[in-house]
N, C-alpha and C positions, 0 to 999 in steps of 0.2 A: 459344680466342683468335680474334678476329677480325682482320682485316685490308685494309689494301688500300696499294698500289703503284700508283703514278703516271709514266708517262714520257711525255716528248714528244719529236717527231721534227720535226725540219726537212723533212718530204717528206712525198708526197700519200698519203691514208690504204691507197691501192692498192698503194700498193709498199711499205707496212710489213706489207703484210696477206700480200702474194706472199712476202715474206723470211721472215714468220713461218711460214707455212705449206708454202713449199718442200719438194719432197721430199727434197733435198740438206742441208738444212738441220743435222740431226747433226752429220757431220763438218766442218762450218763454223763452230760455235759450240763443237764438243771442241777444236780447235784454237784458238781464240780466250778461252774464258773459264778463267780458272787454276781456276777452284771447281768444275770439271766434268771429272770424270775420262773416265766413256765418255756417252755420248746413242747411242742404238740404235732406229731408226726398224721398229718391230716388223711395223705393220700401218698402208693408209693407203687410204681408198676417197672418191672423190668424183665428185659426181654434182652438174645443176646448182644447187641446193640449199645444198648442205654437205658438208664434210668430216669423216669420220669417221677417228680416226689413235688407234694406242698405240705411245706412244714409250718407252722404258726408260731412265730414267736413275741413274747412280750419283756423286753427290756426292764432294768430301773431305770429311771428318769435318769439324764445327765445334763441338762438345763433345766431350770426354773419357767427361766421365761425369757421373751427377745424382746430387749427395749420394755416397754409396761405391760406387753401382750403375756398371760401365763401362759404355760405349753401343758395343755391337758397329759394325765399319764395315758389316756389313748394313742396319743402319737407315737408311744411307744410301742407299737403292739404293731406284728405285718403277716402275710402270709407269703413265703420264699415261693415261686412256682419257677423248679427248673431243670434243667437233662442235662445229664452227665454224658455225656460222649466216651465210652469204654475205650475204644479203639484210639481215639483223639486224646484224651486225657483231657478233655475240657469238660466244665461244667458251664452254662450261660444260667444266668437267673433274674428274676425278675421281682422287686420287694415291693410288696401292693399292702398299704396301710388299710386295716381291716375295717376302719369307720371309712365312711365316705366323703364328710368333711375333710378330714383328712391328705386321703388319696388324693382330694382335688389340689391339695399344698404341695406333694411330695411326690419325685418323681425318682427308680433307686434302679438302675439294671447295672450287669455287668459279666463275667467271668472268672472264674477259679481255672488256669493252666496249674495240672502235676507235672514235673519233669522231673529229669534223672541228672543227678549230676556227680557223678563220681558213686560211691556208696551211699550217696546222700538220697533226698528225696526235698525237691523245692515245691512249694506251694504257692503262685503268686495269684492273687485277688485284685482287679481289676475292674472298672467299673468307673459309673457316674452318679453322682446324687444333685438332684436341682429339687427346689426349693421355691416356693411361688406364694409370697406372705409380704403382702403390702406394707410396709414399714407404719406408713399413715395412716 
């Protein structure tokens, strides 16, 4: 399945870029979004280039289950490993389920473009998610 997520922000594309990328930024959005159980800022190196970061995150569940199969609350849980491109205004990433069962089900990359659009600031999120779960 393909995808893509659209947001805009009332403010300059620098300060959506400093909030998204903050090193702080975990426990500001664990406490703020109900659908986020923990955010766990693993690893984060930047240089003046890019930033390279692996963030761990673990969901609440949003299926039960597919057909009779339950969906462990594991599959919830992934590690983000991705660069943001300063200059580019790209971010690429890659969503790696943190069991290994798992990972072998789900497959999640894609991109975060910032751009400018007027006084605005667009965030579009892009990407694919495949899925590899024998119905039988």
């Amino acid at each position: 399945m393909k995808y893509e997520i659209r947001q805009e922000f009332d403010e300059a594309c620098d300060r959506v870029i400093d909030a998204m990328m903050h090193p702080e930024v975990a426990p500001f959005l664990t406490g703020k979004m109900k659908s986020l159980e923990e955010m766990e800022l693993l690893e984060r190196t930047e240089d003046d280039s890019k930033i390279v970061r692996q963030v761990r995150y673990r969901i609440r569940p949003v299926i039960e289950k597919i057909g009779p199969k339950k969906i462990p609350p594991e599959a919830f849980e992934w590690v983000e490993r991705s660069t943001f491109d300063k200059r580019a205004r790209v971010m690429t990433y890659r969503n790696v389920p943190t069991k290994a069962k798992i990972a072998k089900m789900f497959e999640n990359h894609g991109e975060i473009r910032i751009l400018e659009s007027g006084t605005r600031c667009v965030r579009v999120m892009s990407g694919e998610l495949k899925i590899h779960f024998p119905l039988l």
